[in-house]
N, C-alpha and C positions, 0 to 999 in steps of 0.2 A: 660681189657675187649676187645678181639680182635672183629673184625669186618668184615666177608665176604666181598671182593672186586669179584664182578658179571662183566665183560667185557662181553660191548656189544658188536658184531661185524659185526652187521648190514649195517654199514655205508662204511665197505672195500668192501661188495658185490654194495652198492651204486654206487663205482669208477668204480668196474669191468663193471655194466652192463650198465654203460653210454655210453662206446661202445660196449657193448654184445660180450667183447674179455674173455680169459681165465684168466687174471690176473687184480689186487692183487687177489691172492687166500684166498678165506676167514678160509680155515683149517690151511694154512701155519698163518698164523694171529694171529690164535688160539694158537698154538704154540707158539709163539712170549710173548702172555701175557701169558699163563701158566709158560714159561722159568723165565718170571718179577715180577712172586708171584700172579696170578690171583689164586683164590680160585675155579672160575666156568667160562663159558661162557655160553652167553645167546645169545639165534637168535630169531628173529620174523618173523615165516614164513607166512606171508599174504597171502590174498585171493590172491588179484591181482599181484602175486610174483615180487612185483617192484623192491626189491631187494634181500635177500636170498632165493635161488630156492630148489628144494626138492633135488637136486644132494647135495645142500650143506650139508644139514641138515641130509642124507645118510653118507656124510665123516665125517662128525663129528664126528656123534654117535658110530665110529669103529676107531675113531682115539686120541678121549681127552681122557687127564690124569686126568682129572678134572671133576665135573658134569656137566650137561645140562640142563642149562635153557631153555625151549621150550617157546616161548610165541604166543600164538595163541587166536582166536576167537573160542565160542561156538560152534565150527558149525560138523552136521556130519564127513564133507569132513576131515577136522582137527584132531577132535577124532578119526576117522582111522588112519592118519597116526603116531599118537603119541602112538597108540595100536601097530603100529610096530613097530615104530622108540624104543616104552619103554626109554624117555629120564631118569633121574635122576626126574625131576621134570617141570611141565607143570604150566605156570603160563596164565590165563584165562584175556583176555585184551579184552578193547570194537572195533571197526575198522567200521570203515567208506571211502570206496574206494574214495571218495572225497580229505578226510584228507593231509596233508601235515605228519605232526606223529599223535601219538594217543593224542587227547583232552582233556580227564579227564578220568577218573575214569569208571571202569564197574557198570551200576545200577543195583544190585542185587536181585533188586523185578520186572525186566522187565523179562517177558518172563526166568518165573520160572522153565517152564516144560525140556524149552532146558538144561538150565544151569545144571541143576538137572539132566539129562539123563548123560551131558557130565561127571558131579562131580561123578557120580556112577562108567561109563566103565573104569574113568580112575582110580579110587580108588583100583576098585576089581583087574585091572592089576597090583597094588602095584607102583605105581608113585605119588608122593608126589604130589599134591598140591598147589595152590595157587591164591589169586584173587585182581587184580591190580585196588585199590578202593582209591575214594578222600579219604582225611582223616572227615568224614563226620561218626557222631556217632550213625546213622540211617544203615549206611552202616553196620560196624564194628559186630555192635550185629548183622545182617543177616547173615554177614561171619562166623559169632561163629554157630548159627542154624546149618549153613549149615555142620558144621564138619570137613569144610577143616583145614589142620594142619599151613598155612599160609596167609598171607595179604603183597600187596606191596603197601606202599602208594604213591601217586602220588604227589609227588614234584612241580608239574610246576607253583602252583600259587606263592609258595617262591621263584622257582626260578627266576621268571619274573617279582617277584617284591618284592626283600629280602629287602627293605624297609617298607615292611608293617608289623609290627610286629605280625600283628593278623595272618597271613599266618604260619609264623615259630612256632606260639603260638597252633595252629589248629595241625600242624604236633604233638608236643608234646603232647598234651590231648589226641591224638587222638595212640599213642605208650603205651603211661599208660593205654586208655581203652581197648584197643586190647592185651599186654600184661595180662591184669588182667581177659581176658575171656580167656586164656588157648592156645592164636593164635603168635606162632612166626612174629614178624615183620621185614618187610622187606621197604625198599625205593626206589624210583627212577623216572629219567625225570626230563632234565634241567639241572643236577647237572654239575659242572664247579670245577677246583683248587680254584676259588675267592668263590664260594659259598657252596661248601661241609663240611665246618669245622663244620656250626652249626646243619647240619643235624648226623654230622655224631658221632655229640658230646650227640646225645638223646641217654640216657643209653639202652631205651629198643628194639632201634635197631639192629638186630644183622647182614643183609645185605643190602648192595649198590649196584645195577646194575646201569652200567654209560658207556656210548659208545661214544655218537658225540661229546662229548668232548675231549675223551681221543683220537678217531680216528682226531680229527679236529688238535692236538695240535701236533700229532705223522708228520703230512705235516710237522714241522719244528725241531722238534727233534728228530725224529724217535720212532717206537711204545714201545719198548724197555724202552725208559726214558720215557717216557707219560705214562704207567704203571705204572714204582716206581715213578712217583711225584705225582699221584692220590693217592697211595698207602699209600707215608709219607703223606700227607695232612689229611689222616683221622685219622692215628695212631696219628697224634700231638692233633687230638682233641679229640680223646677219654678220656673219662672217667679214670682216675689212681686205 
């Protein structure tokens, strides 16, 4: 049962704009893990463009061999540019300019109207879909309503404390309930080489998006190998 491996690469624009110079380039990046077996890449182009800028998310979209994960906030300003850019697929995340990353889960009964405006323009452009929610079974049936064709769950309480079993236990119920209303699953945040096995071992997951990890570990063995060892680490735990 393979498994979409989603690279983030959020974090090379992180390096770039610490001094607002032109390199690491985040497309040459892209590159790099498509060459290593990445399935897609993903960028989060934020309000407050702390790190990937619109020049990025322009080379991208004319230069990957692979799809595009767009991750963005409800907001007009966004839904226009995802009506140009037309990535592969828009995944719909919550953002808070305060935040260090994103927090938890989009609440899907907050401020219905927007959500609902954005789920429409970007549908009828023919862009797939997606909404980055706790694993929270309040959620999951709203995601179904809503008709989008996918759900990312949000990882960060297993991973910041894969000793609580109820966390990792939450993620599984919560891949069966979404699975069984007809909604591709997806995962991510947090994920690490030490802590990916068990997420990556739920049968009814079918993708991983995973960045500061894989950008944090490429500082020492370059993005090339940081790649294929996220890469093997999930094939060893998959499902046979």
């Amino acid at each position: 049962m393979y498994q979409r491996l989603y690279i983030n690469i959020d974090h090379v624009a992180t390096l770039r704009q610490a001094r607002r110079a032109s390199y690491p380039d985040p497309v040459a990046a892209a590159r790099i893990c498509e060459d290593a077996g990445a399935d897609g890449i993903t960028v989060h182009l934020r309000e407050d463009r702390r790190h990937i800028q619109d020049a990025d998310v322009e080379a991208l979209a004319t230069s990957l061999r692979t799809p595009m994960n767009l991750e963005m906030a409800a907001t007009p300003e966004m839904t226009l540019i995802a009506l140009r850019i037309k990535p592969k697929q828009v995944t719909l995340v919550p953002e808070r300019r305060a935040e260090i990353t994103t927090e938890g889960g989009l609440d899907l009964f907050a401020d219905p109207t927007r959500l609902m405006t954005c789920l429409e323009n970007l549908h009828a452009a023919g862009i797939r879909t997606s909404l980055f929610i706790d694993p929270d079974l309040r959620q999951i049936a709203r995601a179904a309503d809503l008709k989008v064709p996918a759900i990312e769950l949000h990882t960060g309480r297993y991973c910041h404390h894969p000793e609580v079993p109820a966390h990792l236990a939450a993620l599984r119920q919560a891949a069966v309930e979404a699975k069984g209303l007809g909604l591709a699953v997806h995962a991510g945040h947090g994920l690490t080489l030490e802590n990916v096995g068990p997420v990556a071992a739920i049968p009814e997951c079918e993708e991983l998006n995973i960045g500061h990890a894989i950008v944090s570990h490429a500082v020492f063995v370059g993005l090339d190998a940081a790649v294929r060892a996220m890469r093997a680490a999930m094939d060893a735990a998959r499902p046979r």
